[in-house]
C-alpha positions as CSV (number, residue, x, y, z in Angstrom):
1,X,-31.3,-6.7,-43.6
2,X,-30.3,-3.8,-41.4
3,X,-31.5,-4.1,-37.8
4,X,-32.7,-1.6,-34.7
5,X,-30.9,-2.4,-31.5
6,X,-32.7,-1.2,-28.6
7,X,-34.4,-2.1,-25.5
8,X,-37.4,-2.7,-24.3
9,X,-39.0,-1.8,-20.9
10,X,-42.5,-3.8,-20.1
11,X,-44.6,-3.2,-16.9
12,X,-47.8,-4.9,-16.1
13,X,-50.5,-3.0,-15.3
14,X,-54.0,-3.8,-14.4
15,X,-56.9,-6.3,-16.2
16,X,-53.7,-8.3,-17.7
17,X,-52.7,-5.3,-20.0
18,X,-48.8,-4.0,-20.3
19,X,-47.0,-1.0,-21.1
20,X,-43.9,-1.6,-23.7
21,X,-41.5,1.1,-23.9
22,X,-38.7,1.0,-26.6
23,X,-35.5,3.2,-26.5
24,X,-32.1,3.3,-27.6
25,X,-29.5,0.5,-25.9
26,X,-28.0,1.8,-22.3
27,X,-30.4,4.4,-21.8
28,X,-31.3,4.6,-17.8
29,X,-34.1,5.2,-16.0
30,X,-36.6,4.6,-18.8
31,X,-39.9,4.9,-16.8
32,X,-39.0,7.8,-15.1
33,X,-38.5,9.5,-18.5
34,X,-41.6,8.4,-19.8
35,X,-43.5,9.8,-17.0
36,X,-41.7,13.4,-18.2
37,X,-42.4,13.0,-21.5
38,X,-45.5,11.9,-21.0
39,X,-46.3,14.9,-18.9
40,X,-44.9,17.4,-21.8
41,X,-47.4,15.1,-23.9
42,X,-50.3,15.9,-21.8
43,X,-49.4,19.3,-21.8
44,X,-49.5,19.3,-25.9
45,X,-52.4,17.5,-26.1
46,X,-54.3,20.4,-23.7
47,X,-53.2,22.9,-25.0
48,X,-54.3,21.5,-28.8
49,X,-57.7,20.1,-27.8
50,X,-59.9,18.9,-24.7
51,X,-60.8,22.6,-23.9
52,X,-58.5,25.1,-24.8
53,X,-58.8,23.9,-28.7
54,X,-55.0,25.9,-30.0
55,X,-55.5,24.0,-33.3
56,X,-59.3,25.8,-33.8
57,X,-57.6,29.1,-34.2
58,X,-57.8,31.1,-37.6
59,X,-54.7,33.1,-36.7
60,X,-52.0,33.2,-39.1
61,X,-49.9,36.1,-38.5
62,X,-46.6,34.5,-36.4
63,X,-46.9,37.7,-34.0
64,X,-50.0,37.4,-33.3
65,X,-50.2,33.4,-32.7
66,X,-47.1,34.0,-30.8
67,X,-49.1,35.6,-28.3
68,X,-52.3,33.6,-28.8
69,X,-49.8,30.5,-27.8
70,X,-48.4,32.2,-25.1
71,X,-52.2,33.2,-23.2
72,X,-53.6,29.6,-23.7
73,X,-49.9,28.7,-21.7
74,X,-51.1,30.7,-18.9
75,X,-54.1,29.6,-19.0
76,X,-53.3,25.8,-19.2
77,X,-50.9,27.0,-16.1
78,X,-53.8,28.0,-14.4
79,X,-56.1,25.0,-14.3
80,X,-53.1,22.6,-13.9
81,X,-51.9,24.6,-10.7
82,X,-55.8,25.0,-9.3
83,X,-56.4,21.1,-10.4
84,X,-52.8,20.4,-8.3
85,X,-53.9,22.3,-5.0
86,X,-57.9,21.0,-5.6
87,X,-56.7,17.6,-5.7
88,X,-53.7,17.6,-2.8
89,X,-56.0,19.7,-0.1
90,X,-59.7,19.4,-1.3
91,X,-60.6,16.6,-2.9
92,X,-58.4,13.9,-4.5
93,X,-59.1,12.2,-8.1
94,X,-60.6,9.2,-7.9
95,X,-58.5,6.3,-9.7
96,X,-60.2,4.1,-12.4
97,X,-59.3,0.4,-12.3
98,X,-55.8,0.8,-13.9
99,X,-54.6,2.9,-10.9
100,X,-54.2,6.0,-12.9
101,X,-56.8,8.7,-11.9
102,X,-59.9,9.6,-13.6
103,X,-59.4,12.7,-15.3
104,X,-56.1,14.8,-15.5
105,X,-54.7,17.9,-12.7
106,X,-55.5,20.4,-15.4
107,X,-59.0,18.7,-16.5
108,X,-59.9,18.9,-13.1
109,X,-58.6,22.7,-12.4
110,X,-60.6,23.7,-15.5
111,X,-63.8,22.1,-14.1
112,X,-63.2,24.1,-11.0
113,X,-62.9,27.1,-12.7
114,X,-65.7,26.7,-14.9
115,X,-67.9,26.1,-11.6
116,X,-66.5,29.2,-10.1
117,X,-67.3,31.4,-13.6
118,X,-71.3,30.5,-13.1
119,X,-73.2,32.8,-12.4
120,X,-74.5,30.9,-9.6
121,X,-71.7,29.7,-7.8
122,X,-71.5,29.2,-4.7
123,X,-68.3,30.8,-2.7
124,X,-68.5,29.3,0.4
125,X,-65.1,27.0,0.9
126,X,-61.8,28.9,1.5
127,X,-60.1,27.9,-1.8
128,X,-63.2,28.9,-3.6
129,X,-63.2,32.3,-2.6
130,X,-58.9,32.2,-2.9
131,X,-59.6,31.4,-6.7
132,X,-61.8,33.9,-7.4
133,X,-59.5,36.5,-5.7
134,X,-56.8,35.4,-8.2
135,X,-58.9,36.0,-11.0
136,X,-60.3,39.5,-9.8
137,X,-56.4,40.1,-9.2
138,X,-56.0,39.3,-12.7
139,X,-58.6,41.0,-14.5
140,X,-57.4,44.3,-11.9
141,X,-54.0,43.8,-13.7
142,X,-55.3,43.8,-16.8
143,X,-57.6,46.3,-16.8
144,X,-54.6,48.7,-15.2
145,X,-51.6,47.9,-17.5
146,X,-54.6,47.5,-20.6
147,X,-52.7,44.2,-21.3
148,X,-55.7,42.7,-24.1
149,X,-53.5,45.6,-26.4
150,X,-51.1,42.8,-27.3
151,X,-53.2,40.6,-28.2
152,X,-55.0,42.8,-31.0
């Protein structure tokens, strides 16, 4: 029988539980290229689900999902840079009991922004009213160069 050489990385985390990681023999730095992978991971998972829901579309013309794709990027890149700041200057994430924190940057950054979209929202801290410069930037620039064109 044929077998699979490999190694295996373990770490103990937290309420006796363990993370196993498997790779190929003599790779380095193993946990360090989890974490990038799993970052990329997080990234898919986002973008396919847990609020920006790419896999409810209906579009099936390559050009046009092209594009769909590339919007939901930006916008992904716009919670996970407001969650980064909100969490490093505001207001850090509380951990749960495994050390990791509660809810992800970009989770957190599209919370905020969802806050800041009500009606009622109140502006009154300075990265409040920053973020809601940003978007009125935005929608100027989109109203000027009539950007929603390519996305019909």
């Amino acid at each position: 029988m044929a077998g699979v050489w490999g190694q295996v990385w373990v770490k103990a985390l937290a309420d006796d539980e363990f993370l196993f990681l498997f790779a190929a023999p003599g790779l380095r730095n193993l946990a360090a290229r989890y974490a990038s992978r799993w970052t990329i991971e997080q990234c898919f998972q986002n973008l396919k689900g847990r609020g920006f829901n790419l896999e409810a579309t209906h579009v099936r013309c390559p050009h046009k999902l092209r594009k769909l794709v590339a919007l939901v990027s930006l916008a992904y890149a716009l919670c996970l840079s407001v969650g980064t700041v909100a969490h490093e200057k505001i207001k850090a994430i509380a951990p749960k009991n495994h050390g990791y924190r509660a809810t992800s940057l970009s989770r957190h950054g599209l919370n905020i922004l969802r806050q800041l979209m009500r009606p009622n929202a109140q502006l009154q801290e300075p990265v409040a009213r920053k973020i809601t410069a940003l978007l009125d930037w935005i929608i100027r620039q989109v109203t000027h160069y009539q950007i929603p064109k390519i996305v019909g």
